[in-house]
N, C-alpha and C positions, 0 to 999 in steps of 0.2 A: 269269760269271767275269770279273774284271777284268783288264784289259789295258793295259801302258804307251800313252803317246803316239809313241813309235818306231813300233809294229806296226800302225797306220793310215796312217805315211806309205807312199805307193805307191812309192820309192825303195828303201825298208829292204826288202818283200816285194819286187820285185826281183830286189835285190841276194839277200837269200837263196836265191832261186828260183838264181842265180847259183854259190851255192856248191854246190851238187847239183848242178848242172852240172858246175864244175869237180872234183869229187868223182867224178863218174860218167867226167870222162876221166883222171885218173889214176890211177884203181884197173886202167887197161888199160895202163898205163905198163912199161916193163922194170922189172922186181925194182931192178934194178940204180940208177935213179934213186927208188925210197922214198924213201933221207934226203937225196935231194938236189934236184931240178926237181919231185918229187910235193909235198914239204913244202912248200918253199917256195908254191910255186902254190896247197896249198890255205890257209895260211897268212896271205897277201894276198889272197885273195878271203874270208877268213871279217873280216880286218883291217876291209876295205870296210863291212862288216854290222855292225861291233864299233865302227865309229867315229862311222858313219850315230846308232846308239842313244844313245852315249854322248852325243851334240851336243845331243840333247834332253833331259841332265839338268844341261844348265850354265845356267846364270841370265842372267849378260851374252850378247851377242848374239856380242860380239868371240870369244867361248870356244868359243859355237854353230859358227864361223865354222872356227875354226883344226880343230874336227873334220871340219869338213866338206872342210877342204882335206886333213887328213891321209888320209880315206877317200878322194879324187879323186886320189891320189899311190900309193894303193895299189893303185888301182885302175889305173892307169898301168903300177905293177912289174906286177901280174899280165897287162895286154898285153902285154909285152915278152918274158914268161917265155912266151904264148901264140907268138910268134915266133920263137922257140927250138924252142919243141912243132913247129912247121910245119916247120924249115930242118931236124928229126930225123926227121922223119914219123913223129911219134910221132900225131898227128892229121892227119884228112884237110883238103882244103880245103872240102869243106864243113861239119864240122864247127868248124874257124876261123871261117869266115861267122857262124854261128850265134851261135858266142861271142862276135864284133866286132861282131856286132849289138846284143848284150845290154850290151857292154861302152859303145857308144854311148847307149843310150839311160839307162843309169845316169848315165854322165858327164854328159848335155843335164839329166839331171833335179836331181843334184848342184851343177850351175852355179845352177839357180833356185832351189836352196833356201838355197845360200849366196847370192843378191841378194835373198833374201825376209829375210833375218839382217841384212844393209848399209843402213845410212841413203840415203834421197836427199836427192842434194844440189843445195839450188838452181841 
């Protein structure tokens, strides 16, 4: 079966691994925030995955570059929306852990693949 180049970087699995997660905690979320902190949340985490793929169908580097900041930007809103989830206790602090964990190691991975995109410069 053939396969994009997205679905080999260890980034983009991940990051989807990422959106089941975020998926899995707010389907326990109140009724009451569906159209509002569930959307959103899962929104910017699938954003993150959606942006990851698109960066490998652009040709210049500089275009690779700008998806890859827009995934690390969304990936940002979806921490902040996770500190929202904490200060409602709508998630626990371990389950924060988990997710700032994950949320760490996409961004450290995001940062190298946007310098793998950048010229060096003498």
């Amino acid at each position: 079966m053939h396969s994009y180049s997205f679905e080999k970087l260890e980034v983009w699995r991940l990051a989807r691994e990422y959106v089941s997660d975020i998926y899995g905690c707010t389907n326990k979320f109140p009724s009451k925030e569906r159209f509002c902190l569930c959307s959103q949340m899962e929104r910017s985490a699938v954003s993150v995955m959606s942006n990851i793929a698109e960066s490998t169908s652009r040709t210049s580097n500089k275009e690779k570059v700008r998806f890859i900041e827009i995934a690390f930007g969304s990936l940002m809103e979806n921490y902040n929306q996770l500190l929202v989830c904490i200060d409602q206790k709508y998630i626990t602090d371990e389950q924060f852990k988990k997710l700032k964990d994950k949320i760490d190691s996409i961004g450290r991975m995001l940062t190298a693949l946007k310098k793998s995109y950048q010229p060096i410069n003498p």
